[in-house]
N, C-alpha and C positions, 0 to 999 in steps of 0.2 A: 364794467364790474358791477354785479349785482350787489346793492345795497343792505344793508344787513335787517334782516325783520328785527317787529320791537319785540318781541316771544322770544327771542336771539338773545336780544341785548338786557332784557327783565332778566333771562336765567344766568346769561353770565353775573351780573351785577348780584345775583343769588350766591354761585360761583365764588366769587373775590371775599365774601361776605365768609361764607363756611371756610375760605381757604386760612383768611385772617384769624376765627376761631380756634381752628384746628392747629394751626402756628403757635396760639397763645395756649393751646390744653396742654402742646409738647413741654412747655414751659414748666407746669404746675407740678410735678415731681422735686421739680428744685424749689419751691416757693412754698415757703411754712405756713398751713392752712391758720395758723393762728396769728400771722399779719397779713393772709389774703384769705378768708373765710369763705368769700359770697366765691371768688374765682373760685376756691378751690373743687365746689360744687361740679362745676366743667369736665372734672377730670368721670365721672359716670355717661356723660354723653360720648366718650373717647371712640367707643367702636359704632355709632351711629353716624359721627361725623369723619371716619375713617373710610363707612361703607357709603357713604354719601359723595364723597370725593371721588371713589371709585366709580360711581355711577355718569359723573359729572364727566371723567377721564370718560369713559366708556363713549359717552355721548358726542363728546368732541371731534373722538378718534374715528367714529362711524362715521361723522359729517364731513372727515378730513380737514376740521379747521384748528388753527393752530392753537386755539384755545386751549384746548387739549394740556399744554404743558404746563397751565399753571395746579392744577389738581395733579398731574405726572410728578411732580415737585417737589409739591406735599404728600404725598404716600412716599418718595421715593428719599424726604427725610424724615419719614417715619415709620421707617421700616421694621427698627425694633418694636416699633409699638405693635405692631400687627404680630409679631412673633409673641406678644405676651397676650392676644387676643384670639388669636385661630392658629393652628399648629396645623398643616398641610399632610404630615405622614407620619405613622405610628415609629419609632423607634425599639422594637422588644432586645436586650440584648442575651444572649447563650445564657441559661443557669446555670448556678453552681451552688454545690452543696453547702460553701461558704455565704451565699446569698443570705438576708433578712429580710422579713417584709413589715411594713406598717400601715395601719390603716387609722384614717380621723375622721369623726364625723360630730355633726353639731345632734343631739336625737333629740330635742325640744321636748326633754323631760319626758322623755319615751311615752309621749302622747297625757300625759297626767291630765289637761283639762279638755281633752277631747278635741280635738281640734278637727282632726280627722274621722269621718264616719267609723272607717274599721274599729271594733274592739280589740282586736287581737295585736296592735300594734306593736306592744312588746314581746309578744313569741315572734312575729315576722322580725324588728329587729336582730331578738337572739339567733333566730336564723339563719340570717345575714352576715353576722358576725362566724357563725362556726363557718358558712359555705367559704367565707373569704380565709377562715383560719391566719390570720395575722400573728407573726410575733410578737409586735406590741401594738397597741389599743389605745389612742386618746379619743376621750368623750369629750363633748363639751355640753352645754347645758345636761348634764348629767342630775338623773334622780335615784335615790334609792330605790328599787323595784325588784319585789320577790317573786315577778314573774317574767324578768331578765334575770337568764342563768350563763351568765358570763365564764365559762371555762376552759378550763389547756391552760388557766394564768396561774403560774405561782404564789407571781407578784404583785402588787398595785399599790398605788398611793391615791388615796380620793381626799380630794378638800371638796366638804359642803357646808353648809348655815342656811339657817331661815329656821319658820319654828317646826309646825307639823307635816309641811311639804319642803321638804331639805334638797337644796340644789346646787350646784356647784362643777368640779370639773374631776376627768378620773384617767389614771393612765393603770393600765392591767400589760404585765412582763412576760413571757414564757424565761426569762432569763435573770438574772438576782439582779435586785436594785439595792444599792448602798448607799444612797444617799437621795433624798426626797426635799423639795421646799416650796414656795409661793413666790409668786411678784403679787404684791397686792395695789390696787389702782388706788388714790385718792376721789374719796367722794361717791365711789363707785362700789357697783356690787360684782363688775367684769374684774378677771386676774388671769394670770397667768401661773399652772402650775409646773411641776420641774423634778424628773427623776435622773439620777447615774447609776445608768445600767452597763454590767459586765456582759461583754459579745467577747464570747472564748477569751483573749488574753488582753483585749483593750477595754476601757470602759466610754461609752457614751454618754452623751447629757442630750435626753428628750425633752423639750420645753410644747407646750400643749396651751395654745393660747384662744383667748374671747374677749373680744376690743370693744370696745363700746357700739351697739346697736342705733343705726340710725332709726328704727321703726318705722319704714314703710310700708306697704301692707303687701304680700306678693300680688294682689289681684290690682294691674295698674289703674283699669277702668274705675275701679271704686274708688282710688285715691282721686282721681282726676274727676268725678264726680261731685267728691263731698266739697269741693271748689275751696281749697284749702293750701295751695299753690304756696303762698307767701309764707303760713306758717311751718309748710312742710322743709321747704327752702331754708330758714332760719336752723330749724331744730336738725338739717344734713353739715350744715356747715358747723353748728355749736357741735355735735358728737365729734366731727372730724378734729378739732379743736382738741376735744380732750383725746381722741385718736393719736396726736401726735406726742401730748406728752406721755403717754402708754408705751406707745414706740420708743422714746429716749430713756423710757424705766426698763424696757426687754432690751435695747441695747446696750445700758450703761450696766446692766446685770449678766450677757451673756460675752459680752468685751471680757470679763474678769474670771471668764472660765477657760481653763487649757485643755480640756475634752472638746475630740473632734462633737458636732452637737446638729442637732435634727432640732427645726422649729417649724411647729405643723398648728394647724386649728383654725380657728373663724376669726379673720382678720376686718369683717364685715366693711372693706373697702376694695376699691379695684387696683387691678396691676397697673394702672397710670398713675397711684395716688404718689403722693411728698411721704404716707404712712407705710407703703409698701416698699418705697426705697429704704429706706427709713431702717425697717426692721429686715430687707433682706439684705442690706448693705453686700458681702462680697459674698454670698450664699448664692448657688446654682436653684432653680425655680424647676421643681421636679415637672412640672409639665412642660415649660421650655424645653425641658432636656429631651423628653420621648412619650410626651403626651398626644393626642390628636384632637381633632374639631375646638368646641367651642371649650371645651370642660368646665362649663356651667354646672357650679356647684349649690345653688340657690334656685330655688322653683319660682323664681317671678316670670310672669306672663310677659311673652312675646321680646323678652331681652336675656341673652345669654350671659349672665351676672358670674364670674368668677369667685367667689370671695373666701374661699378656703383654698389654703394653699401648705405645702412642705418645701419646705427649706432645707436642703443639705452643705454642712463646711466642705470645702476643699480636704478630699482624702475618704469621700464618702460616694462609691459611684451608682446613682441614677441608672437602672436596669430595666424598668419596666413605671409606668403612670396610669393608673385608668378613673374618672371618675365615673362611679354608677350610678344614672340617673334611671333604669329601668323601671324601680318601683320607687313609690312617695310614701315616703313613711317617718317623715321628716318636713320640716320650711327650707330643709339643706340634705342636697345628694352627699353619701361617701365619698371617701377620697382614696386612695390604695396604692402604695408604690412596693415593691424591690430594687434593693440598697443593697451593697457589697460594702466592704469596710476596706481602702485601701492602701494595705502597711507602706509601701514605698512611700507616698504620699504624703502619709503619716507621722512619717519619721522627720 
């Protein structure tokens, strides 16, 4: 029997090491970022150490050694997780005239301090917005701007504040809204805001959320540059800290609503977080449902970051998901689904 090289035995012992991590990230959904802070950080490494495992399995399996099954193991108890990370085939299903659609996007103050070379940044959005023609519209970092011409909306409710550059969050209706309000954060300038809208004979509640910002920079090489590792560290786990008590304010406020209810917006954490169970409790994940690829909704370099997401109750059917990343006109791509509303279900 040929004896096993040390190149062999370095990469298993590599192997054993990611497999243990990857055991301990499945964990961090259940485990409140505010008595495990530093783990909770883990749960952003989720599809790196996912596709790392896979590499590991791939490696074993070519060599025909039984290695192979300890990363077989771990992918094949984490299976949902990969479901909330890569979706393998588009689902579209049949229109109908009863259909709605919604579209959410973060527009980072529809370029207010220049971030982006283009000037034109808010005609391209307006653009954007009529090609998609949505029924309903949530903004998030939304600014007043008289050269976004938001139209087809009846309706809207905008919550902003600040002094001479007003910013905040805004949902636009093609359908009547009767009732409008806020979750507002402690200590914080993120909220969540909240319209009940009539769709023909039911009424909805659309909740349009932006969670506390961990501030990273999209460009990864320059964070990793300014050699700032430990403070970056601290200041992902303090945001997700208050992340979670944000999530127990949107769910202890949408518990107490009896409208089927849509909760969409920049949740600016991932589908592995304790913040994303958190707030999608028994809610279908409209890209789980019939979304594809990566739907990387965040322009960071070289990692496909998820971090805007719609939420549908039970009684609301998931028909169509896309997110648009074609053009950057944003720090965050669109987000877009068609929704049925359905009575059986309903009732």
């Amino acid at each position: 029997m040929q004896e096993e090289s040390w190149i062999s035995k370095i990469a298993f012992f590599f192997n054993k090491v990611l497999a243990l991590l990857t055991l301990v990230a499945y964990l961090l959904p259940f485990l409140s970022p505010k008595l495990f802070p530093f783990l909770s950080v883990l749960t952003l490494s989720m599809p790196l150490f996912l596709f790392l495992n896979f590499i590991f399995f791939m490696i074993w399996l070519l060599q025909l050694k039984r290695k192979f099954f300890l990363s077989a193991f771990v992918l094949l108890i984490g299976f949902t997780f990969i479901n909330k990370f890569y979706k393998f085939s588009e689902t579209n299903i049949k229109e109908e005239s009863t259909d709605f659609t919604l579209m959410s996007f973060n527009v980072r103050l529809f370029n207010l301090y220049e971030w982006l070379p283009s000037k034109d940044v808010p005609e391209q959005i307006t653009e954007l917005i009529q090609g998609y023609n949505p029924d309903i519209l949530c903004l998030q970092e939304y600014s007043p701007n008289d050269r976004v011409r938001v139209r087809n909306f009846g309706y809207k409710h905008i919550k902003v504040e600040g002094g001479k550059n007003k910013y905040g969050q805004a949902i636009f209706s093609k359908y009547e809204i009767i009732n409008t309000g806020e979750i507002n954060f402690p200590n914080s300038s993120n909220n969540v805001i909240y319209a009940d809208i009539i769709k023909n004979i039911d009424t909805i509640r659309v909740y349009s959320m932006h969670l506390q910002s961990i501030k990273i920079s999209t460009d990864i090489h320059e964070t990793l540059d300014e050699n700032k590792s430990k403070f970056i560290f601290k200041r992902i786990s303090s945001a997700f800290k208050e992340q979670q008590q944000q999530s127990e304010l949107i769910q202890e406020h949408y518990n107490e609503c009896n409208y089927p209810k849509i909760v969409c917006g920049d949740m600016n954490n991932s589908a592995f977080s304790y913040v994303y169970r958190n707030i999608r409790g028994n809610m279908a994940d409209a890209f789980e449902k019939v979304g594809t690829g990566f739907g990387a909704s965040y322009n960071f370099k070289y990692y496909p970051a998820r971090i805007d997401y719609i939420f549908v109750e039970k009684g609301i059917e998931v028909k169509e998901f896309k997110t648009d990343n074609s053009v950057q006109l944003s720090d965050h791509f669109p987000v877009f689904t068609r929704l049925n509303l359905d009575v059986k279900k309903l009732k």
